[in-house]
C-alpha positions as CSV (number, residue, x, y, z in Angstrom):
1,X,3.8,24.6,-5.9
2,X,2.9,25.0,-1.8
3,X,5.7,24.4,0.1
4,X,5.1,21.6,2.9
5,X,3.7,23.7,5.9
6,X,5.9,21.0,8.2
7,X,9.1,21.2,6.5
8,X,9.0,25.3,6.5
9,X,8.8,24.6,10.6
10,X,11.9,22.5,10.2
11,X,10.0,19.8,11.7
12,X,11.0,16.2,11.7
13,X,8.5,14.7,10.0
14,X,7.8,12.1,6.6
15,X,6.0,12.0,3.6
16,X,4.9,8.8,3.3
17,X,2.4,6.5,4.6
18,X,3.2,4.4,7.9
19,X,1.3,1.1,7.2
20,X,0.8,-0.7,10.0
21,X,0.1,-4.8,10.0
22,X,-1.9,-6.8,11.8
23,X,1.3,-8.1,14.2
24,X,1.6,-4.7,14.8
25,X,4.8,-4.1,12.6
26,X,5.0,-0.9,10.4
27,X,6.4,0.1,7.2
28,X,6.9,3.0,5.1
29,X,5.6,3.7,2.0
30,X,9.1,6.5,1.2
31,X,11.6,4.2,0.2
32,X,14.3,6.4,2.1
33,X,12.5,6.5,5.6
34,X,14.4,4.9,8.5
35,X,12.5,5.7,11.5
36,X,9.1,4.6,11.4
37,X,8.0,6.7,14.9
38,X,3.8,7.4,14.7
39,X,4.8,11.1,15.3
40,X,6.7,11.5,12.4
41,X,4.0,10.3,10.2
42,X,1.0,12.3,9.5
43,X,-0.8,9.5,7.3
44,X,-0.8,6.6,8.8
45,X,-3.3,3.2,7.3
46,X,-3.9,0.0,8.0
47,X,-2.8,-3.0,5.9
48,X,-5.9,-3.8,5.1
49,X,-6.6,-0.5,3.7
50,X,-4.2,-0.8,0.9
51,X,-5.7,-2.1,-2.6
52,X,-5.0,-5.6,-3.0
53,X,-4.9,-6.0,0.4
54,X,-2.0,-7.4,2.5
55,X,-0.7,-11.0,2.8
56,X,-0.9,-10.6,6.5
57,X,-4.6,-9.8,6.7
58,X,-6.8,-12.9,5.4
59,X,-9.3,-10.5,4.2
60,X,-6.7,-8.6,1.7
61,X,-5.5,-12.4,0.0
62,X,-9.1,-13.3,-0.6
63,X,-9.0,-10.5,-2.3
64,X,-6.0,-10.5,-4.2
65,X,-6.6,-14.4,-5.5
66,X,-10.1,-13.5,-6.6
67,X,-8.5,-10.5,-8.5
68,X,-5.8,-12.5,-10.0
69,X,-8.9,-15.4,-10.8
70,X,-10.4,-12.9,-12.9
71,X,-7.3,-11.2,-14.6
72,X,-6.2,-14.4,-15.7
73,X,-9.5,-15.4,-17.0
74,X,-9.6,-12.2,-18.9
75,X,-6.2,-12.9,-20.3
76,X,-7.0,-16.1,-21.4
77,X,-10.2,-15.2,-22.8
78,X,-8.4,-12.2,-25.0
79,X,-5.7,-14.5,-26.2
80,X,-7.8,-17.6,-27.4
81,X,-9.6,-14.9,-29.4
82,X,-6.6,-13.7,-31.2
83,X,-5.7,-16.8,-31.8
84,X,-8.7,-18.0,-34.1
C-alpha cells in the first residue's frame, strides 16, 4: 500500500471531500474533520455533484423524488407478486 505523498511531508492536509452548497457552506465528507479550510482539502465538489443530489440544490431533489418514485414502484410491484 502507497503511503499518502502529503502525509510523508507532514503536511496539514484531509482525506475527504470538502462539499460545498449552494449558500456557500461546506462540509466534510471524514467524519473526524474540524477545519474545513479549501487548502487543506485536495478534493473538493459541489453539492450537486454528489449522487442523489443535495436538498439545497433544486436540481439534486428532482432527482432524489423521481428516484424514490421509481424505487417504490419497483417495491411495490415485487411485493404484489409475491403475494399471489
Amino acid at each position: 500500500m502507497s503511503r499518502c505523498s502529503l502525509c510523508v511531508a507532514a503536511l496539514d492536509h484531509c482525506h475527504g471531500t470538502l462539499i460545498e452548497h449552494l449558500d456557500l457552506a461546506v462540509e466534510c465528507t471524514e467524519p473526524d474533520c474540524t477545519d474545513h479550510a479549501y487548502p487543506r482539502h485536495p478534493l473538493i465538489a459541489d453539492c450537486a455533484d454528489i449522487l442523489g443530489g443535495c436538498a439545497c440544490d433544486p436540481r439534486g431533489t428532482e432527482f432524489l423524488e423521481i428516484h424514490v418514485e421509481v424505487m417504490e414502484a419497483e417495491a411495490a410491484s415485487t411485493a404484489s407478486g409475491l403475494v399471489g
